[in-house]
C-alpha positions in Angstrom: 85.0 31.2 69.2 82.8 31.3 66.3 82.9 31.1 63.1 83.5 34.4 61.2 82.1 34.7 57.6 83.8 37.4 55.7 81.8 39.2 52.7 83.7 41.9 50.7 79.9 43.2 49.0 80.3 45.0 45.3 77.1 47.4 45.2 74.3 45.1 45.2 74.9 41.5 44.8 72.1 39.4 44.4 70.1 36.0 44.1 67.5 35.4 41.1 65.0 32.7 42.2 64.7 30.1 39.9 67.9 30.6 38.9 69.8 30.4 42.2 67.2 28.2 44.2 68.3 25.0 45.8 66.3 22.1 44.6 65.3 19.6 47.3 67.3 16.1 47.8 65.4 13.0 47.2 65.9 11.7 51.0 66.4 7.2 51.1 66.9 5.5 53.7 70.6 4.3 53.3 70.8 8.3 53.7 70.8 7.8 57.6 73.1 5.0 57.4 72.1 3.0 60.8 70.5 -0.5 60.2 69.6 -2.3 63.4 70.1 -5.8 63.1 66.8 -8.1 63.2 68.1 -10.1 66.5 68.0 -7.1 68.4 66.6 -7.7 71.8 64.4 -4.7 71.4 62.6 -5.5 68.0 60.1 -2.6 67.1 57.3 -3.4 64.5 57.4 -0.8 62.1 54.8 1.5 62.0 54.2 2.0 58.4 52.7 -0.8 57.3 52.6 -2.4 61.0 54.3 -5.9 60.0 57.2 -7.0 60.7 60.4 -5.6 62.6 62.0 -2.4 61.6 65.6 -2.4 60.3 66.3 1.1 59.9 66.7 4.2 62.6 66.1 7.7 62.6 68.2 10.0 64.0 65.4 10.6 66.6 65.2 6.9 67.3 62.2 5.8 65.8 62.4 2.5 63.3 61.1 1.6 60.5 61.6 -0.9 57.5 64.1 0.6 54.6 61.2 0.4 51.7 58.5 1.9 53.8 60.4 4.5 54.5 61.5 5.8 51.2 58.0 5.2 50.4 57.4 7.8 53.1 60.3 10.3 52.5 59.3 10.8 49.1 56.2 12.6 50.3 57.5 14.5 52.9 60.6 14.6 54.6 59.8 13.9 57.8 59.6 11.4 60.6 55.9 9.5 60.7 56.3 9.5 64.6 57.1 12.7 65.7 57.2 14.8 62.9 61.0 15.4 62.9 62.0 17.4 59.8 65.0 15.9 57.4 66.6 17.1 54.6 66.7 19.9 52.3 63.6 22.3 53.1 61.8 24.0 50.3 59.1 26.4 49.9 56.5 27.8 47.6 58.0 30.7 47.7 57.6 32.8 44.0 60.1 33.7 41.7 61.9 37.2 42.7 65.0 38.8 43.4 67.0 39.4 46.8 69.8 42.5 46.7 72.4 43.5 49.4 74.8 45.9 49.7 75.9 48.4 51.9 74.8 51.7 53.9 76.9 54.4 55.2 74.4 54.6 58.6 74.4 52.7 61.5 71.5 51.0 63.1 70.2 52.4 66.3 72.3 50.6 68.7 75.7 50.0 66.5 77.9 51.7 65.6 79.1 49.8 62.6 77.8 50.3 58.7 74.4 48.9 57.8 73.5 45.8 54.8 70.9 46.9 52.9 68.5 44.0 51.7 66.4 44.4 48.8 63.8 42.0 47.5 61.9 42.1 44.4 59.0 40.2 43.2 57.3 40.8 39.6 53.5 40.4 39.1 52.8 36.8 38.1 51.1 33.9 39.1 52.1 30.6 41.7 49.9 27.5 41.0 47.1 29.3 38.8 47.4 32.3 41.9 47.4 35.5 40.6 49.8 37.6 42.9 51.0 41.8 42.5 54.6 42.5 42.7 56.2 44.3 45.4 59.4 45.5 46.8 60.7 45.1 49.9 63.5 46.0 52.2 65.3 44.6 55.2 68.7 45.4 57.5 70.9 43.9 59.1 74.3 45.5 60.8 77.2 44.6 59.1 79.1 42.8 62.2 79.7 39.1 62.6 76.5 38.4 63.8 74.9 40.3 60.8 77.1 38.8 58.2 75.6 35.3 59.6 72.4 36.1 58.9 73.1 37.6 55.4 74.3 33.9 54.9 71.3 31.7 56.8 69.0 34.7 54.3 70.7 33.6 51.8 70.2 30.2 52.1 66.9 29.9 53.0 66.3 32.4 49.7 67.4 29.6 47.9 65.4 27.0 49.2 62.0 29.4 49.0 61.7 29.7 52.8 61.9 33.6 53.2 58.2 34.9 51.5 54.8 33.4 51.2 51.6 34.7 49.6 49.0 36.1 51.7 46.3 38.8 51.3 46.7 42.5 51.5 44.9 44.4 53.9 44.7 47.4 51.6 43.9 46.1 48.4 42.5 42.1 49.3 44.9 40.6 46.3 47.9 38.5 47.4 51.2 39.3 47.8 54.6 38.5 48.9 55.5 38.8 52.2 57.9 37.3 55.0 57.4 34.3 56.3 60.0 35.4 58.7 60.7 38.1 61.1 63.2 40.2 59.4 64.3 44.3 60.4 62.3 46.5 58.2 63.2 50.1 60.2 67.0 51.1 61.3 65.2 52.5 64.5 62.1 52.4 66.9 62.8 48.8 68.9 61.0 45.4 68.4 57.5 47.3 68.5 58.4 48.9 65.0 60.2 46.2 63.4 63.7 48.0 64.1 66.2 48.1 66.0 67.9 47.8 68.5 67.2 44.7 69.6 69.7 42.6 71.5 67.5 39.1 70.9 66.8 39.2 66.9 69.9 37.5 66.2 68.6 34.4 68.6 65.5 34.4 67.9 65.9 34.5 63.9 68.5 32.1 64.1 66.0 30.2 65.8 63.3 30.9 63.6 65.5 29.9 60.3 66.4 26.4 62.2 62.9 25.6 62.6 62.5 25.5 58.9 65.4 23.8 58.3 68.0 26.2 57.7 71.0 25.8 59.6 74.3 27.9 60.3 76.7 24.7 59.2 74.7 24.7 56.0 75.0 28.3 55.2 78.3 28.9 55.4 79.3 26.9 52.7 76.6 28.2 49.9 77.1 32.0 51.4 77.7 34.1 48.5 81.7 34.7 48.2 82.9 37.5 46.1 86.2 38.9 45.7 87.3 42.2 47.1 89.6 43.4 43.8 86.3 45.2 42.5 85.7 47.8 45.4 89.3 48.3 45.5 89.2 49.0 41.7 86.5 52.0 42.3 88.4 53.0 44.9 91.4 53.4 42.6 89.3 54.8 40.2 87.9 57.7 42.1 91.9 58.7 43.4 93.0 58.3 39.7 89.9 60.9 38.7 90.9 63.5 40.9 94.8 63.0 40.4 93.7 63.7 36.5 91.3 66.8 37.6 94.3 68.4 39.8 96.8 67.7 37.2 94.8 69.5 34.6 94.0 72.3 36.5 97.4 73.0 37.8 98.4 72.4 34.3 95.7 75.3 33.0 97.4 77.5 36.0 101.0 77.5 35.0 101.6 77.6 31.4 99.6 80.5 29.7 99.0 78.5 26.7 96.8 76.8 28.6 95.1 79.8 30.1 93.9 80.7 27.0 93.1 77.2 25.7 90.4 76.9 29.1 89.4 80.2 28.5 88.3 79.3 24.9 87.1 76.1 26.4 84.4 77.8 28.7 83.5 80.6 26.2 82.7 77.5 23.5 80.3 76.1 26.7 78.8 79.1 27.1 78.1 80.2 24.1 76.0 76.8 23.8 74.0 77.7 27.0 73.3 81.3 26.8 70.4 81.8 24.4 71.3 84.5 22.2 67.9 86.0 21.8 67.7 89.9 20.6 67.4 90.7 24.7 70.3 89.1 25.4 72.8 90.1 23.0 74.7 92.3 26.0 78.4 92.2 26.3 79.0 88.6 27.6 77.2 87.0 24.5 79.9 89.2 22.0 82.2 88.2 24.6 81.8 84.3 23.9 81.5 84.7 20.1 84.0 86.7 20.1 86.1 83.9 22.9 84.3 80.9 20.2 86.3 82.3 17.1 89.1 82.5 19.0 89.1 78.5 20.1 88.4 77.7 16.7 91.8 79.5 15.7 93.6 78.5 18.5 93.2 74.8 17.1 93.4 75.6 13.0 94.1 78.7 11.3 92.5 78.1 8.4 89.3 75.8 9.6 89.1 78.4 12.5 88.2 80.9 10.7 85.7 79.7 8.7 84.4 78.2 11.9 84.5 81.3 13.6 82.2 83.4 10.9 79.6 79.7 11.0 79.2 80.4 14.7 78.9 84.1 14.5 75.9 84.0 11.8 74.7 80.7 13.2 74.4 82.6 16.7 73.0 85.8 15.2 69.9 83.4 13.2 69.3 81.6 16.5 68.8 84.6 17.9 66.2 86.1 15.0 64.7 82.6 14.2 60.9 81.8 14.9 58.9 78.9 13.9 59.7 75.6 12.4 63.6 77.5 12.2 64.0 77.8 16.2 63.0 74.8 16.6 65.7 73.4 14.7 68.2 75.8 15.7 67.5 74.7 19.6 67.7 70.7 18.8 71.1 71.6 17.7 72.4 73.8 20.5 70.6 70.8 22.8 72.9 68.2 21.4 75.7 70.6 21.2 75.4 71.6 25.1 75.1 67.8 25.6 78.1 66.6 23.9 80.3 69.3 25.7 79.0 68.3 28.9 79.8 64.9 28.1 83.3 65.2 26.7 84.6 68.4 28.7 87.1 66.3 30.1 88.8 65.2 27.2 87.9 68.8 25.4 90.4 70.4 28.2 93.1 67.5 27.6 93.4 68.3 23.6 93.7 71.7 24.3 96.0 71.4 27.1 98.1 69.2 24.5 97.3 71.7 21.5 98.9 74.7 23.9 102.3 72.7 24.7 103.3 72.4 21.6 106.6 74.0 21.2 106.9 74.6 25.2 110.0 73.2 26.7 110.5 69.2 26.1 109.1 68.4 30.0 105.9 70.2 29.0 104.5 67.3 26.5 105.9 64.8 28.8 103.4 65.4 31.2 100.9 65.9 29.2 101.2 62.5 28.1 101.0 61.4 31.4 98.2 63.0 32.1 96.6 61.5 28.7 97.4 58.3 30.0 95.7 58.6 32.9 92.9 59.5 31.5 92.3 56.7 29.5 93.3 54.3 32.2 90.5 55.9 34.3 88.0 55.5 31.2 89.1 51.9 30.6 88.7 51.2 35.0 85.5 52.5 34.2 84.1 50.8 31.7 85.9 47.5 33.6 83.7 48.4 36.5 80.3 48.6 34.9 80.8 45.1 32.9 81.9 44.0 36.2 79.3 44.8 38.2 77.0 41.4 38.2 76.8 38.3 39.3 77.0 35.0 38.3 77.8 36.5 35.2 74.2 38.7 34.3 74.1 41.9 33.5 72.9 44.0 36.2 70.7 46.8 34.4 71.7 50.5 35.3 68.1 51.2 36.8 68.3 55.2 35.0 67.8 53.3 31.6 64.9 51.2 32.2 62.3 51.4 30.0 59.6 53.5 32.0 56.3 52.4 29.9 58.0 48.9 29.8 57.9 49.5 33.9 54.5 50.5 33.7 53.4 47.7 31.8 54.5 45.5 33.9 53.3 47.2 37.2 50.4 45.9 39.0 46.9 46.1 37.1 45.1 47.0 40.1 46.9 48.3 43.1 45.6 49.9 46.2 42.1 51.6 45.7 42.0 55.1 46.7 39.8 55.5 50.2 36.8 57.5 50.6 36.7 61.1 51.8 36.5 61.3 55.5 36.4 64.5 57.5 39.3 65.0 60.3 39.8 66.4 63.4 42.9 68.8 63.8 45.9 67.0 65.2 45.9 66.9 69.0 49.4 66.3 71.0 48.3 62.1 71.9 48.0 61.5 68.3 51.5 62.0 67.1 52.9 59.0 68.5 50.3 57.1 66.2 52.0 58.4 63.3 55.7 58.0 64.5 56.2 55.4 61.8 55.3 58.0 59.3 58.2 58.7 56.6 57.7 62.6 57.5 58.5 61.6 61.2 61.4 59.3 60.9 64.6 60.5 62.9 62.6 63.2 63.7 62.1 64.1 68.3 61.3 67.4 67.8 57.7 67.4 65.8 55.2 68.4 68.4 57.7 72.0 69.0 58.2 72.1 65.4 54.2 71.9 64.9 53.6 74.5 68.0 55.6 76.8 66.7 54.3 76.8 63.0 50.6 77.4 64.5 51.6 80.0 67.1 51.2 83.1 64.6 48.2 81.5 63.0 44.7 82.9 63.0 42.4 80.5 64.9 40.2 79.7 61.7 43.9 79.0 59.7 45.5 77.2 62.7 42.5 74.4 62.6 42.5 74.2 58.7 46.5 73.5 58.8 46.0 71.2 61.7 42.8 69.2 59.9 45.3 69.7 57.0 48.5 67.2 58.7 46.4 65.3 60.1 45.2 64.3 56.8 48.6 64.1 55.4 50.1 61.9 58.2 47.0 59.2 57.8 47.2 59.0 54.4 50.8 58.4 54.9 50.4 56.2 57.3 47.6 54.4 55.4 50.2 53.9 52.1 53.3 53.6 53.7 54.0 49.8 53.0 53.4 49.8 49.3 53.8 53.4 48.2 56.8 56.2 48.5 54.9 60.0 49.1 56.1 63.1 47.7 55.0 66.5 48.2 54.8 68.7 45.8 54.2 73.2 45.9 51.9 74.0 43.0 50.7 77.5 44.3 52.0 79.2 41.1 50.2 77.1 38.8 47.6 75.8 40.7 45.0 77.5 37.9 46.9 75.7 35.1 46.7 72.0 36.7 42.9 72.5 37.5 42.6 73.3 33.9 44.1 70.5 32.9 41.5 68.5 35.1 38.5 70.3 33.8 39.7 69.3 30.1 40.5 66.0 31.3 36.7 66.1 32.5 35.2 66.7 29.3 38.3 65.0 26.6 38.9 62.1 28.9 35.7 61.3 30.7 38.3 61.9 34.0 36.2 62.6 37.3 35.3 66.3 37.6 36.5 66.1 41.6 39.6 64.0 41.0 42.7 65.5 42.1 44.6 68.0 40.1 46.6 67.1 36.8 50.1 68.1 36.8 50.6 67.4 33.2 48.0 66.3 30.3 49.7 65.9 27.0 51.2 63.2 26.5 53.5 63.9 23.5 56.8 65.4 25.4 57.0 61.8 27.3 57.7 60.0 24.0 61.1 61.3 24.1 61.8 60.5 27.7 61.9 56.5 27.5 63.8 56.6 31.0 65.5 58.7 33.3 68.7 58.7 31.7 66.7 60.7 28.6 65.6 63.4 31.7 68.5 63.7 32.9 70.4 64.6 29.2 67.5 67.3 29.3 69.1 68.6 32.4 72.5 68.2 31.6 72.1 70.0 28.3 71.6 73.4 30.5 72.6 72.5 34.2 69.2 73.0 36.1 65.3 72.4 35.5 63.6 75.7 35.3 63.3 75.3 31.5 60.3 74.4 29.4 61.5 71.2 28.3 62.1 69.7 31.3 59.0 71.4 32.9 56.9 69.9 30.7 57.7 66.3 31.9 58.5 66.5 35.2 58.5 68.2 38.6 60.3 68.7 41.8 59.1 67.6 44.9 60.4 66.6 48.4 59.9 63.3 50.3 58.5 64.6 53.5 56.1 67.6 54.9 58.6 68.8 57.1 61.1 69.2 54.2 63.0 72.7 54.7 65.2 71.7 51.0 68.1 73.7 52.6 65.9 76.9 53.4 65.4 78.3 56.6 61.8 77.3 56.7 60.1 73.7 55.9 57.7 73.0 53.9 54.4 73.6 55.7 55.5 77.1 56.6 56.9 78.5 53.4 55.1 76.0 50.7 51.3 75.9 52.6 50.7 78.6 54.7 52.5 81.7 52.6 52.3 80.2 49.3 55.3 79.5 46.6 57.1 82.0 45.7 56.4 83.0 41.7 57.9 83.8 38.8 55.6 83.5 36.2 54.4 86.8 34.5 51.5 87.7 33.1 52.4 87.3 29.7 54.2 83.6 30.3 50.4 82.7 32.5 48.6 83.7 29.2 51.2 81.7 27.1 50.9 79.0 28.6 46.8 78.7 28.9 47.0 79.2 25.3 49.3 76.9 24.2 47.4 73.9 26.8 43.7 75.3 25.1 45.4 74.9 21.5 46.9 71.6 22.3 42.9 70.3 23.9 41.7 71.4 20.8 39.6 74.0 22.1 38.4 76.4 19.2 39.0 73.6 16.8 42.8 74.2 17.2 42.8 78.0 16.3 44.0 80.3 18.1 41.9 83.1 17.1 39.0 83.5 19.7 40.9 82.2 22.1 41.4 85.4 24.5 38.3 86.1 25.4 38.6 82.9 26.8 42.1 82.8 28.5 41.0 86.3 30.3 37.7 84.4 31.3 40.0 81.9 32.9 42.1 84.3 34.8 38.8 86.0 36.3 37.9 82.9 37.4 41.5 81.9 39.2 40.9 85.5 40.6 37.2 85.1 41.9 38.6 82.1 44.2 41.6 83.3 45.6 44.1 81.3 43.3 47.9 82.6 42.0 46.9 84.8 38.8 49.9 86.8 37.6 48.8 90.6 36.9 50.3 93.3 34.7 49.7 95.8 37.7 52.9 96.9 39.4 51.6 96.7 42.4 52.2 93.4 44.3 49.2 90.8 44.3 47.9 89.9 47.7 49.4 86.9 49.3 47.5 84.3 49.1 47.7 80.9 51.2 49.7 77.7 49.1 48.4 74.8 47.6 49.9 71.2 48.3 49.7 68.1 46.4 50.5 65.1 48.3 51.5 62.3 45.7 51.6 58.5 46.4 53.7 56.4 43.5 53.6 52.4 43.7 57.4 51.0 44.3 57.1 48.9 41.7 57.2 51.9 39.2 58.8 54.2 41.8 62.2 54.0 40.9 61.8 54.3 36.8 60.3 57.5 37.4 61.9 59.6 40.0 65.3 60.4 41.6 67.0 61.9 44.5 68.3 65.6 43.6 70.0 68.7 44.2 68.1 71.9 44.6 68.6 72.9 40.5 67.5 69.4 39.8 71.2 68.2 39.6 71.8 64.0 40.3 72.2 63.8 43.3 74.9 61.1 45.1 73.2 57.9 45.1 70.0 59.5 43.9 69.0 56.8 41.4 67.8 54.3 42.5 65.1 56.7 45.1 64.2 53.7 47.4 67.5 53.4 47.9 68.7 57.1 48.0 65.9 57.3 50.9 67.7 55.2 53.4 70.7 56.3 52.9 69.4 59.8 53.9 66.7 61.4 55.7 64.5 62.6 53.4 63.7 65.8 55.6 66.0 68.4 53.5 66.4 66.3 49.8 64.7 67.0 46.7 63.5 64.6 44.4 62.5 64.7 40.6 59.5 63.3 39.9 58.2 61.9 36.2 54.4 63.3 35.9 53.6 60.8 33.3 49.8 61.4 32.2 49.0 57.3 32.2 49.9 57.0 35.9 48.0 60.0 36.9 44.9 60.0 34.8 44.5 55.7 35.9 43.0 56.5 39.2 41.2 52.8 38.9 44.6 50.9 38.8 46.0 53.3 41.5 49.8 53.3 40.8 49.6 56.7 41.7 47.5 58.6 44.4 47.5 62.1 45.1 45.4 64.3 47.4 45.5 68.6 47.0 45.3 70.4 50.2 45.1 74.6 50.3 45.4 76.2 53.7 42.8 78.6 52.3 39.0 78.2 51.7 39.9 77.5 48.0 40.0 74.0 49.3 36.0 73.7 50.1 35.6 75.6 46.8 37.7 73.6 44.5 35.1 71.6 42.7 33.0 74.6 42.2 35.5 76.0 40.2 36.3 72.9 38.3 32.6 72.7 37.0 32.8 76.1 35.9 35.6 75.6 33.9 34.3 72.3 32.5 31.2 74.7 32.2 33.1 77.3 30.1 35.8 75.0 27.7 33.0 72.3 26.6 31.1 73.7 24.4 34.3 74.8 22.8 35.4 71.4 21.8 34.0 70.2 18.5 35.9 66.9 18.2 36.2 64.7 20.6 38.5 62.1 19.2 40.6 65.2 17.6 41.1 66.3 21.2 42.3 63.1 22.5 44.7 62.4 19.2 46.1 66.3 19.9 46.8 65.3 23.5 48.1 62.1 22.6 45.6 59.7 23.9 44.5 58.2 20.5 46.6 57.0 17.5 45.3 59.0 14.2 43.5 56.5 12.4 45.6 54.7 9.0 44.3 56.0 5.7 42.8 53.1 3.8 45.4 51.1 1.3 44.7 51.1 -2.4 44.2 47.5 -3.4 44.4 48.0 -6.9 47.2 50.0 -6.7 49.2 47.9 -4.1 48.3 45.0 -6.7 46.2 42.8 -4.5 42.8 43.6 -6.5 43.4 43.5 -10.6 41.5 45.2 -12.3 39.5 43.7 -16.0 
């Protein structure tokens, strides 16, 4: 029988090195214990300094005299004969961070849950070596043999064993990387690092007690923590839907409080809907009408006044333009946030406002339900200061600081490789790529492939086939450092290429580099972290607005992504095009707004349609998505796909796992993680576009590579140049252009020294 170590995991326990790191004993002699006496039959002379007997032993059985040897010891901890290791082991490894916690998959194999290990190393520098960061996972099943190598891991964590520095193949600077054979894919055998693989435990336990890290040793320092916390989240989430049920049967069976939810949702709408002159149809009276009515049901007096505020404040929304509307939206934005935030407790006061006078049970439970309430909100709060170790603060990933991420990222990650042409994917070369994130869990990719060609044109079927090939190299080629999305940008493919050709002639940017999702750089300074883009969101429950648009995108995590549709992603996204929406008007709107913001026509807009129609004509002359006020439907043209590349270091600051309205998705921050708990082949992801990864193609945090499945993709950088062609000579200032996009701080006005009293004047 073996020993059986027992971890109840919190989400995401975790080492620090230095903090947590075993320093090495100071080995003596008298540590061993055995002194052989100097009339021993059997004298040895010791072979250290070569006189005299020896009067200590080793556990191997070589002798030696007791000052030699701690002479010896104290430079390394080993025998001078054989080369027998003693002591406490410790590496070189650098300074990082080691995570585990728990997946609801099983390894290929088991059958039982899977531990998730995470290590994380910052840039810095090891003995005047300058070394990148990097992030890096591992598994292990969570059985009794698993649970003994989360302890031996652990151990050897401390003592520096588990990483060394050594050279990228990619990008020639060091980096971490194992100095031991650990799991890094759930499935695909020993040849792909995965499982299963009925030796690993042997041989790692073998490995581990090479180096000096025994069984008997780890099961002592293994990481014990208590169960009481996942039993309190477990309690938590039973206690927050005994609340939700009890409200909602409350709402159900007394008609006060029919009328108080009522009231309740007309108040949220009336936040949400925008009541513009087009949209002032019965269900906006309807929720004025409902918003007066929730403001009397709580105060007679207040409520009315209340109730005319938010009729006239709705009507001026609706009329307002300019500076006005601006101000009107930042306060229907905070409103719509605060609602969404405290809905809970808004439906408990009104379900307490509407008992009042009911029978004397009525209250009662109300109470109770009050109660509960603010036990769950207390459980909470309990939960979140409770979730550390060792008594730090474990930072909720959605409010790191995403420049402060940035900053800190690599300065020079992998270069981007040279443009190499491709052959279209034959059947032998998919099982080269069967490592490929696209391809994971997936058996059925050469049918899937056949059948997407089958209706194809042969002059289309090679272009989509040059086209995955390409895609599956490059992702092959980035895998171990980078996470890939894939993005649709049929419908605006026009407006990101003229956001390159400005970047060309503002930015010095390459006039061939790949397209610019967003340029300006103003609407990030709002967004410090993810938490800030997902308050966009929850101020009006999806992402097809401008304010969230003009920060971010939504992409999926593999090429064969179908995003619950009947189709994936090559078939409906590439070959047919996205579907638009944009109208003529909004295509216009929007050129005009991106030329005013560059600057172009020093700022004005007058003189600036002539040029917005010369734009179009040009989307139109090479085949790209231009909206048109015809009625008539504009031919279908083939998609465009951007295939985007963002460094794990910065990864999870900037993007997370979704629903298809943008919605948080469970477990959806942090993304590396959300990723192995699911197959990425139906979820969507939302992805930051910030303008200083993008536009930094020589640090290469991010990479990103345009495909089109028509011949707009051989005619892409003619195109560019004409556009760089057409908006340069309209840019008079420089430096203005780059301070309007946010690229340069407006210089300080020069202080008066007199006036400030540093100069007197005589």
């Amino acid at each position: 029988m073996g020993t059986v170590l027992t971890l109840a995991l919190p989400e995401e326990p975790q080492l620090n090195v230095p903090r947590d790191s075993t320093e090495q004993k100071n080995l003596r002699s008298r540590d061993f214990g055995l002194k052989v006496s100097s009339s021993c039959p059997e004298e040895e002379i010791c072979c250290i300094c070569l006189e005299g007997h020896s009067t200590v032993q080793l556990p191997c059985g070589h002798r030696y005299h007791a000052e030699c040897l701690d002479q010896w010891l104290q430079r390394r901890p080993t025998c001078p004969t054989c080369g027998q290791s003693y002591g406490d082991r410790t590496g070189s490894m650098p300074d990082g961070n080691m995570r585990w916690g728990w997946l609801n998959r099983s390894l290929s194999g088991y059958r039982c849950r899977t531990i998730l290990l995470h290590f994380y190393f910052p840039t810095g520098s090891l003995h005047g070596r300058i070394y990148d960061g990097r992030s890096l996972h591992a598994f292990l099943p969570d059985d009794e043999q698993g649970r003994h190598l989360l302890a031996l891991f652990q151990l050897a964590f401390r003592r520096r064993l588990m990483f060394s520095l050594s050279q990228s193949n990619t990008t020639g600077r060091l980096r971490p990387t194992f100095a031991m054979h650990l799991k890094t894919a759930m499935a695909g055998g020993p040849t792909r690092h995965g499982y299963p693989d009925p030796g690993y435990y042997a041989s790692a336990v073998e490995e581990l007690r090479g180096v000096g890290v025994h069984l008997d040793e780890a099961m002592p320092i293994a990481v014990q923590l208590e169960s009481s916390m996942v039993k309190r989240k477990r309690f938590t989430a039973l206690l927050e839907d005994v609340v939700q049920c009890s409200c909602r049967f409350a709402i159900v069976c007394t008609p006060q409080g029919f009328n108080g939810l009522v009231s309740f949702l007309a108040l949220v709408y009336i936040l949400v809907i925008p009541p513009r002159v087009s949209c002032l149809h019965f269900l906006n009276l309807f929720c004025i009408l409902a918003f007066g009515m929730f403001c009397l049901y709580m105060d007679d007096n207040v409520g009315t006044a209340i109730n005319v505020a938010g009729v006239v404040y709705s009507v001026i929304r609706g009329f307002a333009k300019g500076h006005l509307s601006d101000v009107c939206e930042e306060i229907s934005t905070f409103a719509r946030r605060s609602v969404n935030q405290h809905s809970e407790a808004m439906t408990i006061c009104l379900l307490l406002r509407s008992s009042c006078g009911m029978a004397p049970f009525i209250p009662h439970s109300w109470l109770v339900v009050t109660l509960l309430w603010l036990l769950k909100l207390y459980l909470t709060a309990h939960n979140k200061r409770g979730n550390s170790h060792n008594g730090i603060q474990q930072p909720l990933l959605h409010t790191v600081d995403i420049e402060g991420n940035i900053e800190g990222a690599p300065r020079r990650a992998a270069p981007r490789p040279p443009v190499e042409t491709v052959s279209p994917i034959q059947d032998h070369d998919w099982p080269l790529y069967s490592s490929c994130p696209s391809l994971e869990d997936r058996t059925d990719v050469v049918d899937l492939f056949r059948h997407l060609l089958k209706p194809l044109r042969p002059v289309v079927r090679d272009t989509v086939g040059k086209i995955v090939h390409e895609l599956l190299r490059n992702e092959l080629r980035y895998k171990e450092d980078y996470v890939v999305f894939y993005h649709s940008y049929s419908s605006s493919c026009l407006l990101y290429e003229v956001q390159t050709a400005l970047a060309a002639c503002i930015l010095d940017y390459p006039i061939d580099g790949p397209p610019i999702p967003r340029l300006r750089r103003q609407p990030y300074q709002n967004v410090k972290c993810l938490q800030h883009l997902l308050q966009i969101w929850e101020s009006t429950m999806h992402d097809q607005t401008a304010e969230f648009q003009a920060v971010a995108i939504s992409a999926f995590c593999s090429c064969l992504a179908s995003g619950g549709q009947p189709q994936n992603m090559l078939q409906a996204w590439l070959i047919r095009g996205f579907p638009s929406s944009i109208s003529a008007g909004a295509m216009r709107r929007m050129l005009k707004d991106l030329l005013l913001a560059a600057g172009v026509c020093s700022g004005r807009a007058q003189g600036l349609d002539p040029l917005v129609t010369s734009i179009l004509a040009m989307g139109r002359k090479y085949g790209l998505h231009v909206p048109s006020w015809r009625l008539c439907q504009q031919p279908e043209n083939p998609g465009h796909l951007l295939q985007i590349f963002v460094h794990q270091s910065v990864v999870d600051a900037i993007s997370y796992g979704s629903k298809a309205r943008g919605q948080l998705d469970s477990g959806g921050i942090p993304l590396s993680r959300w990723l192995l708990q699911r197959s990425p082949i139906d979820g969507h992801s939302r992805l930051l576009t910030h303008p200083d990864l993008f536009l930094d193609l020589d640090r290469g945090l991010v990479h990103s590579f345009a495909f089109s499945a028509g011949p707009y993709g051989r005619e892409r950088v003619a195109l560019l140049r004409e556009l760089r062609d057409l908006l340069k000579p309209q840019i008079q200032d420089l430096r203005a252009s780059r301070m309007s996009l946010g690229f340069e701080r407006p210089a300080e006005p020069e202080r008066d020294l007199e006036s400030a009293g540093i100069i007197y004047s005589i």
